[in-house]
C-alpha positions in Angstrom: -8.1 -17.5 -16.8 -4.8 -17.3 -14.7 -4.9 -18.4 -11.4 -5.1 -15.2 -9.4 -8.4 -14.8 -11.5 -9.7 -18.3 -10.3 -8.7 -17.8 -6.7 -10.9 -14.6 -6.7 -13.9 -16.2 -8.8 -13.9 -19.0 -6.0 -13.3 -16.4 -3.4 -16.5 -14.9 -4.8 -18.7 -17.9 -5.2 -18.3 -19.1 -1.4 -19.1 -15.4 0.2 -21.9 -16.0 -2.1 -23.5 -19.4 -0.5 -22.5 -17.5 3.2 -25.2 -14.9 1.2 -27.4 -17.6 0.6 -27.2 -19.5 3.9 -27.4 -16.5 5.8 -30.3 -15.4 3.8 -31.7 -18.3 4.0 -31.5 -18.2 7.8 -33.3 -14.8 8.0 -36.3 -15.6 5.9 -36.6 -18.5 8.5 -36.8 -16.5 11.6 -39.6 -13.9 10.3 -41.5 -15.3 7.9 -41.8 -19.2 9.6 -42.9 -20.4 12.7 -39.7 -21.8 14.1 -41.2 -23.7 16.9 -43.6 -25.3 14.5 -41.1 -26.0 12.8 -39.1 -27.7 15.5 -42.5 -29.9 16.2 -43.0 -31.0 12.6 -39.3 -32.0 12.9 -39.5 -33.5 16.1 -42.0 -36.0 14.1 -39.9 -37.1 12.4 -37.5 -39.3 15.1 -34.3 -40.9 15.2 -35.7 -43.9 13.3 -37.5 -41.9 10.7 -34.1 -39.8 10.1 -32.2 -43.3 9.8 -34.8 -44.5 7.2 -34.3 -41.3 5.1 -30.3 -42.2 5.7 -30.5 -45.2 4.0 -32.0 -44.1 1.4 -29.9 -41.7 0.8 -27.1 -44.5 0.3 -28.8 -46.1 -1.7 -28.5 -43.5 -3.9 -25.2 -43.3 -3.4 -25.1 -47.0 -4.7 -26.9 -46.3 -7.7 -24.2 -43.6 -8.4 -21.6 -46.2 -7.8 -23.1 -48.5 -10.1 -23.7 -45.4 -12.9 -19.9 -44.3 -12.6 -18.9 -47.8 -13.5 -21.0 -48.2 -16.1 -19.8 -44.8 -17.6 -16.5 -45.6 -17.3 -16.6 -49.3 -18.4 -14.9 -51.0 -15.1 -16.1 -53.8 -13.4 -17.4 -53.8 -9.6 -14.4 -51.9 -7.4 -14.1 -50.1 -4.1 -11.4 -47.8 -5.3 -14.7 -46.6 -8.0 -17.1 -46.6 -4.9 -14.4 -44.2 -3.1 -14.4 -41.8 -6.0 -18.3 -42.3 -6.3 -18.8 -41.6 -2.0 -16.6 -38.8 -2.0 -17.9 -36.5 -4.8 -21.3 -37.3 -3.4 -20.3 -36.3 0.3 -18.1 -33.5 -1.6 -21.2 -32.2 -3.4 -23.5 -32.4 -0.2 -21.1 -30.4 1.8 -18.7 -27.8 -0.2 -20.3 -24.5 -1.0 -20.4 -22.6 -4.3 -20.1 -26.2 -6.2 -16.7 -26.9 -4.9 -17.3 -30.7 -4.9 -18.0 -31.1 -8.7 -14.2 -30.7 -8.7 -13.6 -34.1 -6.7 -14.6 -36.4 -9.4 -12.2 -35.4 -12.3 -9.3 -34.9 -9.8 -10.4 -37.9 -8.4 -11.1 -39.9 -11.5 -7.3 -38.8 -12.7 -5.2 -39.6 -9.3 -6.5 -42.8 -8.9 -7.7 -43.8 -12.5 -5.1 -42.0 -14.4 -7.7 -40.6 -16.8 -6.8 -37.9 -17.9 -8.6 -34.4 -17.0 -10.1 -33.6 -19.7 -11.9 -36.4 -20.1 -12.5 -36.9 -17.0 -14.4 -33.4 -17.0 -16.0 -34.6 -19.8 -17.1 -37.7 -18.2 -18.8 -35.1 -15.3 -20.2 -32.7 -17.8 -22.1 -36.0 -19.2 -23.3 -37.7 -16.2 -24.7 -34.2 -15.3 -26.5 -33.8 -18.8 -27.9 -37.6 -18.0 -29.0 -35.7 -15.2 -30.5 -32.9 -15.6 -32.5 -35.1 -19.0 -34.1 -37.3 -16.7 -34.9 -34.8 -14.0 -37.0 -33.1 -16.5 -38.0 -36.6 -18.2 -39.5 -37.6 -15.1 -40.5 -34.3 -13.9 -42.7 -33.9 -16.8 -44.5 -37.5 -16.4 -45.5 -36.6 -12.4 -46.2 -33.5 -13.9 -48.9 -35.3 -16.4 -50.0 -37.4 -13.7 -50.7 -34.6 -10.9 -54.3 -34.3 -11.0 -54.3 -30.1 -10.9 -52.4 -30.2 -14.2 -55.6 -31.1 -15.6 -57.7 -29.0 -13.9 -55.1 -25.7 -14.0 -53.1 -26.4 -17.4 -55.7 -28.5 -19.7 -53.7 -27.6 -22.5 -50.2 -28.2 -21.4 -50.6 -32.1 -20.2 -49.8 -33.4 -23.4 -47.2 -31.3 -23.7 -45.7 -32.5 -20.7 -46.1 -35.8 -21.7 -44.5 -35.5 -24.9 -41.5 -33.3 -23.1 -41.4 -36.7 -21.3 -40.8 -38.8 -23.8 -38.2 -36.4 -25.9 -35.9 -35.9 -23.0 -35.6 -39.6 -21.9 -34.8 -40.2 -25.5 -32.0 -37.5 -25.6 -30.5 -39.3 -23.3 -30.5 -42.7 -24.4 -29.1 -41.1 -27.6 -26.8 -38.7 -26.0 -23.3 -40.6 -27.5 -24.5 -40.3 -30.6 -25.7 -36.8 -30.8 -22.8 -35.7 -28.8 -20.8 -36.9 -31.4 -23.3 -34.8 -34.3 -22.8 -31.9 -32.5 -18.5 -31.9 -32.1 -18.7 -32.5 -36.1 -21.3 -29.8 -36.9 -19.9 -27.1 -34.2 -16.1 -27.1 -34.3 -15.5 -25.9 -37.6 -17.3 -23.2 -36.6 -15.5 -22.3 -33.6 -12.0 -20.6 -32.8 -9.9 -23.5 -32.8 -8.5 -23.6 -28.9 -11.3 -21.3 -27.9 -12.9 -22.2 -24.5 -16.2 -23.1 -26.1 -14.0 -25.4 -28.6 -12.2 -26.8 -25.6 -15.5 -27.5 -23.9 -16.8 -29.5 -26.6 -13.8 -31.5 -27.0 -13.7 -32.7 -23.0 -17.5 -34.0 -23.5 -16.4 -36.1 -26.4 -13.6 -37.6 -24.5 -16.3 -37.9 -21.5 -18.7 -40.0 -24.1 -15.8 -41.8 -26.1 -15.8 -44.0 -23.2 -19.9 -44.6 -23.0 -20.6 -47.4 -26.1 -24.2 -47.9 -27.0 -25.3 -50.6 -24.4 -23.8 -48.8 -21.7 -25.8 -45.8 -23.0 -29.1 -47.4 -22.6 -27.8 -49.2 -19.1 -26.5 -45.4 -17.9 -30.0 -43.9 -19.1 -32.0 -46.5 -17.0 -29.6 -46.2 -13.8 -30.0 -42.4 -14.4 -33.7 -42.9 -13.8 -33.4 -45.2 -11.1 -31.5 -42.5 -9.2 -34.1 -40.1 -9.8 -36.7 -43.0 -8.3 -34.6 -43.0 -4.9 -35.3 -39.3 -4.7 -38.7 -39.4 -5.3 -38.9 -42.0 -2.4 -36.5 -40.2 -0.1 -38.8 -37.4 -0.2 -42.1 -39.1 0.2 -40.4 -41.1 3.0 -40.4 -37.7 4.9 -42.9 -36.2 3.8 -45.4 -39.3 5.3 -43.1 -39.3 8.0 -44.0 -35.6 8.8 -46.9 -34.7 7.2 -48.7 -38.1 8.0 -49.6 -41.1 5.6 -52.7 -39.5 3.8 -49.9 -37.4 1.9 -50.2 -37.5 -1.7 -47.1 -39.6 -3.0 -47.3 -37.4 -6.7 -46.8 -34.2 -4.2 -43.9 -35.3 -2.7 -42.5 -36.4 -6.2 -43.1 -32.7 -7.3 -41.4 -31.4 -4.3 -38.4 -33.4 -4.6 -37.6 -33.2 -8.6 -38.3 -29.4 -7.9 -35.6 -29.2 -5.1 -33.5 -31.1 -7.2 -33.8 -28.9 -9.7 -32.9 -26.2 -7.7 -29.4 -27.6 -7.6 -28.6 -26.9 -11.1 -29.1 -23.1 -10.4 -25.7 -20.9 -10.2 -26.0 -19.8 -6.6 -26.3 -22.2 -3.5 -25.6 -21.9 0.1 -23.3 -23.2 2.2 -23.9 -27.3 2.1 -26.2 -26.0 -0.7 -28.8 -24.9 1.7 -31.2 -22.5 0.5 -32.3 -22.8 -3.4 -33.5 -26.6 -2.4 -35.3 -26.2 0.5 -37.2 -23.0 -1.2 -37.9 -25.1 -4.0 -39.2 -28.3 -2.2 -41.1 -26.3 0.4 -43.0 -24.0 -2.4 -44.0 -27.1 -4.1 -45.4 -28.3 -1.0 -47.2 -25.1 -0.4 -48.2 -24.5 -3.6 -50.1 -28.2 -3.6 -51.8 -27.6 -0.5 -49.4 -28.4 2.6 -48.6 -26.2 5.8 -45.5 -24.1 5.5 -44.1 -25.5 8.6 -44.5 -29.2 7.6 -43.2 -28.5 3.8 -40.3 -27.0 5.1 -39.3 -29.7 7.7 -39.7 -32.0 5.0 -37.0 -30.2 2.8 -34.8 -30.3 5.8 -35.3 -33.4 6.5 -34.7 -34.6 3.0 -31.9 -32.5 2.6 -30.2 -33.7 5.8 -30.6 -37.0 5.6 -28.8 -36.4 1.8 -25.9 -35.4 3.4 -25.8 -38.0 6.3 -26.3 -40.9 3.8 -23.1 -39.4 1.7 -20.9 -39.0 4.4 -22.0 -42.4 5.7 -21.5 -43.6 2.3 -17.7 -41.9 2.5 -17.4 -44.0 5.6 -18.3 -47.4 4.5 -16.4 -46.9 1.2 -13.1 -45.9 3.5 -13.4 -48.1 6.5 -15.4 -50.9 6.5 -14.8 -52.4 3.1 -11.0 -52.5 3.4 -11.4 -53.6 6.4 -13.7 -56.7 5.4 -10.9 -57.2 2.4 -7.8 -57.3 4.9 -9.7 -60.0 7.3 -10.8 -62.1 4.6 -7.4 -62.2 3.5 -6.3 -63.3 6.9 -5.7 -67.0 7.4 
């Protein structure tokens, strides 16, 4: 793809999240009640809002610590930067922009190179989206209409479980199974062939330990959703909410993410999916929706706050203790 083709693709993919957002903003003003939507926010406060915050850099942390792990680095700020910034680049930048910042990122100040630096991406995103579904599927066997609606699909879910936290774990190895078994059969050079080869410099760097140690951060992340979203949803909905419904509604938001549109600040695809879980279990509209926003606010506070701490403070902290 030449470059005028890229400038036009990425042209195309931001005046589609303005689509998104603006969509987004018209389905809000005739199908919701925006002043009870402005009171079930209003619940919320300033300290609520800070609590979902902190959260959300906690996540940020846990990121931190993954990248590290992934790359095979001890403890640095310079990997916290890179870690804060693709967050905060993610949370912001439309049409998926940010993905971009931890490759470049990884190679200006890392000097890894891009490919497998894009390959390192590509396989902290399948860690991802494994234990997304991994854990989806166990709060999935545990919500008490799965029983009652899908009798026959709770084991399944279960079992789903259990085969996709396993991928992960052995996701080196079978990474590896698949470059031998696929690239004969592929045009050598092809993009496909290309592909393949930037996720096996990406999981060249990932031994086995580190696997298992990238696998249980992986989770852990997903865990700091789960209680970022039930941290507003008791915060707007009131304590008596169910904590498995808020789990459902953020690992569905979530998953809404890895869809091929978004909105500006990836507004839109999350909140729909958040909200409809919450509506679909029971809650108000106007509550499961101010929890989305909430959530999804808060997200992007915590990474820009993140960005801030990473940039600011902790050189700052280094330079005085230096001082004599």
């Amino acid at each position: 793809m030449n470059q005028a083709s890229e400038k036009k693709e990425i042209a195309y993919r931001v005046a589609l999240s303005i689509g998104v957002t603006l969509a987004l903003l018209l389905l809000l003003y005739y199908a919701v009640d925006v002043r009870a939507l402005a009171q079930a926010l209003r619940r919320l406060g300033l300290l609520g809002f800070g609590i979902l915050s902190s959260v959300s850099v906690l996540t940020v942390a846990l990121r931190w610590a993954r990248l590290q792990l992934a790359l095979g680095m001890r403890p640095s700020r310079q990997i916290l930067r890179v870690a804060s910034l693709h967050g905060a680049a993610v949370a912001v930048l439309p049409a998926k922009l940010g993905e971009l910042i931890l490759p470049l990122a990884l190679k200006r100040y890392h000097d890894i190179e891009l490919p497998s630096a894009i390959g390192l991406l590509l396989i902290l995103r399948f860690y991802d989206l494994l234990l997304l579904v991994g854990i989806g599927a166990v709060v999935f066997f545990l919500l008490p209409t799965t029983a009652e609606t899908y009798p026959g699909y709770a084991t399944l879910a279960l079992f789903a479980a259990c085969l996709s936290i396993a991928t992960a774990a052995l996701l080196p190895w079978l990474a590896r199974i698949g470059r031998y078994l696929l690239v004969p059969a592929l045009d050598a050079g092809g993009r496909v062939d290309r592909l393949i080869a930037s996720i096996t410099h990406g999981i060249a760097r990932i031994d086995a330990p580190r696997s298992l140690a990238v696998t249980a951060t992986s989770g852990l992340i997903w865990c700091s959703i789960i209680a970022l979203s039930y941290a507003a949803v008791i915060e707007i909905n009131g304590p008596s909410s169910d904590p498995l419904h808020a789990a459902a509604a953020g690992l569905a938001g979530s998953l809404a993410f890895v869809l091929p549109i978004s909105g500006i600040a990836n507004a839109g695809p999350f909140e729909a999916a958040f909200a409809g879980t919450l509506t679909a279990l029971g809650m108000g509209l106007e509550p499961a929706l101010a929890s989305a926003v909430a959530v999804h606010l808060a997200a992007i506070v915590g990474n820009v706050v993140s960005v801030i701490l990473a940039y600011a403070i902790f050189p700052l902290a280094s330079r005085n203790a230096k001082a004599p």
